[in-house]
Each structure stands twice: as structure tokens, then as C-alpha cells.
N, C-alpha and C positions, 0 to 999 in steps of 0.2 A: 294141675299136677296130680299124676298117679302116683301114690306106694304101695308097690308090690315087690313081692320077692322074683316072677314072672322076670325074666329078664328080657322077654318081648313087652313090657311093659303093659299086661291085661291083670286084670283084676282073677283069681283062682276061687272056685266053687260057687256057689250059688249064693246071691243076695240077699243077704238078713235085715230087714225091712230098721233092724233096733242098735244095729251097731254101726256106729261112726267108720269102719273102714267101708262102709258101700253106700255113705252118706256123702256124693260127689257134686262139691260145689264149682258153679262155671260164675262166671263175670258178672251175672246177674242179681247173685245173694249180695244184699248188701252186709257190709262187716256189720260184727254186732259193738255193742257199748265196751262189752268184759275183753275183744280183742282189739280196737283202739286205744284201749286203757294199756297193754299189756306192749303193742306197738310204741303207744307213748312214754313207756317206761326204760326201752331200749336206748342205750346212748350213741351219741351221735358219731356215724360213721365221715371220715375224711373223704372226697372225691376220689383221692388215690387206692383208699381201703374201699370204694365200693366199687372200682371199677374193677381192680382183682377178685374182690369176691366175685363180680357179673362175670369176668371170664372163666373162672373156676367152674360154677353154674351152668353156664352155656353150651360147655365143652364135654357136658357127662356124656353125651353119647358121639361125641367126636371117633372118628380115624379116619388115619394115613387111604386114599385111596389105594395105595401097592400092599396095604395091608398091613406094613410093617408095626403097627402102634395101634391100638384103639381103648378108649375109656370103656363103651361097654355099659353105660347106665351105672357101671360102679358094680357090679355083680355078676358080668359074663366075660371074661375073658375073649373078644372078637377073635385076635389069631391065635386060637388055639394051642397056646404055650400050655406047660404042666400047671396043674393048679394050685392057689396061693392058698386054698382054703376057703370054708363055709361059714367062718365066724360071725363075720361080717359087722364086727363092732369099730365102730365111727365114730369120729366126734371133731367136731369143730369149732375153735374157740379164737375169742378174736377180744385182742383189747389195747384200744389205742388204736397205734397201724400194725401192730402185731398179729397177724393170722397163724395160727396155730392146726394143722392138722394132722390127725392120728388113724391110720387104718389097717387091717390083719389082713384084708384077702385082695383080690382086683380089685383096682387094678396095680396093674404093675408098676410099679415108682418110675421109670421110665418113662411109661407113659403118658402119665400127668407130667411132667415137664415135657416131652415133643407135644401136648394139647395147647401147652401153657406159652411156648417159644417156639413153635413152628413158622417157618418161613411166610406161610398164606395165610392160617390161618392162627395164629399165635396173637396175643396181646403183645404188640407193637412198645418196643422201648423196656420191655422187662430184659432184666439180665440173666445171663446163664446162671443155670441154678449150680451153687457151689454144696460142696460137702458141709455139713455138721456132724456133730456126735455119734448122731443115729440116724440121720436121716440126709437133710437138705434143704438148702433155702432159697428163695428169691427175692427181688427187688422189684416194683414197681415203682416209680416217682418214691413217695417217702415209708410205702408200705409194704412192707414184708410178710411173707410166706412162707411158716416153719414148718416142712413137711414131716414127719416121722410113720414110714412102712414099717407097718411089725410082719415079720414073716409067721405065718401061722401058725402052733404047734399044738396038735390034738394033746 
């Protein structure tokens, strides 16, 4: 996995031999001790909480072939709708089967739910996502999906 801001997904400016963003590990680095320890300190997710979080995952660069919908990596808006904004503060928090998520710009709340329940290629057996307070939620088997879009405001 790449992070960048790049929403073609490349890495921007030139490689600095000493900073951890141009320090790309593939398959081959083995973990080290201080990140099994930090793995092993996470609590245990249900089958149903990790298969919602795998599709959530999966789906970041998902869209609609006709265009209609697309994830976008999470920081390009694919159909070129107006923009939600550059904030681009995120957070995802999960306790129990409770998923929790919070975000200011793309994508569009829309469409993380058509990624999420789309006909082909949707997580099979989720429910339509129903209204909350602020945002919206879904169901998978026993694990829920609190979504909350903040609309972005300079």
C-alpha cells in the first residue's frame, strides 16, 4: 500500500533516502518484534466486523462502470461532481462490531453506500443503509457501520 495525496496513487517529489514516506515495504520485509507486539495488542475482531471492514477496504477505488458513483481512492472525486473539499481528515474507529466512520471531503456519502450494496459488486446480505443523526448506518450479519459525512467548511 501506497500514501499519497497523488490520487493516481504515485508517490510526489523526489526520494529522501531518511524519511519513512519513501521507505516502501513489499511482502518480503519481515515484520519487526515492536509491530507484532502492537498487532498483538489490538482486540479481537468478529468474522462479521472483519468482513465489513475487508469490503470497505477493497472498494476504495471502486466505481459504477456508467460512471454514476465512484470511491476515487478517497481523495478524487471520479464523476466529477462539485467539490466536498481538501480537508481530508479521517478517522475510523471500531469497537466491538461497532464501526465508526468520520470524513470531510470524497467521497461522497452516496457513494460508499452504492460500493457497499451495489448489486455486483456490493458485500452480499448487507442492508440498505438507513438514516442517523448525522449521517447513516449499515448492517452486516451482527456488525454495524456508523457512517458520519461532514460537508466541508473552510
Amino acid at each position: 500500500m501506497t500514501v499519497t495525496g497523488d490520487h493516481h496513487g504515485r508517490l510526489q517529489g523526489p526520494l529522501d533516502p531518511d524519511s519513512n514516506y519513501s521507505r516502501l515495504w513489499t511482502n518480503d520485509v519481515p515484520v519487526s518484534d515492536e509491530e507484532y507486539a502492537v498487532l498483538n495488542a489490538l482486540p479481537h475482531l468478529s468474522i462479521d466486523t472483519e468482513t465489513l471492514l475487508a469490503a470497505l477496504t477493497v472498494r476504495l477505488c471502486a466505481h459504477a462502470p456508467d460512471g454514476s458513483w465512484g470511491i476515487g481512492m478517497w481523495f478524487h472525486d471520479l464523476t466529477d461532481r462539485p467539490d466536498r473539499g481538501h480537508a481530508h481528515h479521517r478517522r475510523l474507529s471500531v469497537e466491538g462490531e461497532a464501526c465508526t466512520l468520520h470524513w470531510d471531503s470524497d467521497p461522497h456519502p452516496e457513494d460508499l453506500q452504492a460500493a457497499l450494496t451495489d448489486p455486483v459488486i456490493g458485500l452480499s446480505s448487507t442492508s440498505t443503509p438507513h438514516p442517523s443523526r448525522d449521517g447513516w448506518f449499515l448492517q452486516y450479519g451482527r456488525a454495524c457501520l456508523t457512517a458520519h459525512p461532514v460537508a466541508y467548511k473552510p
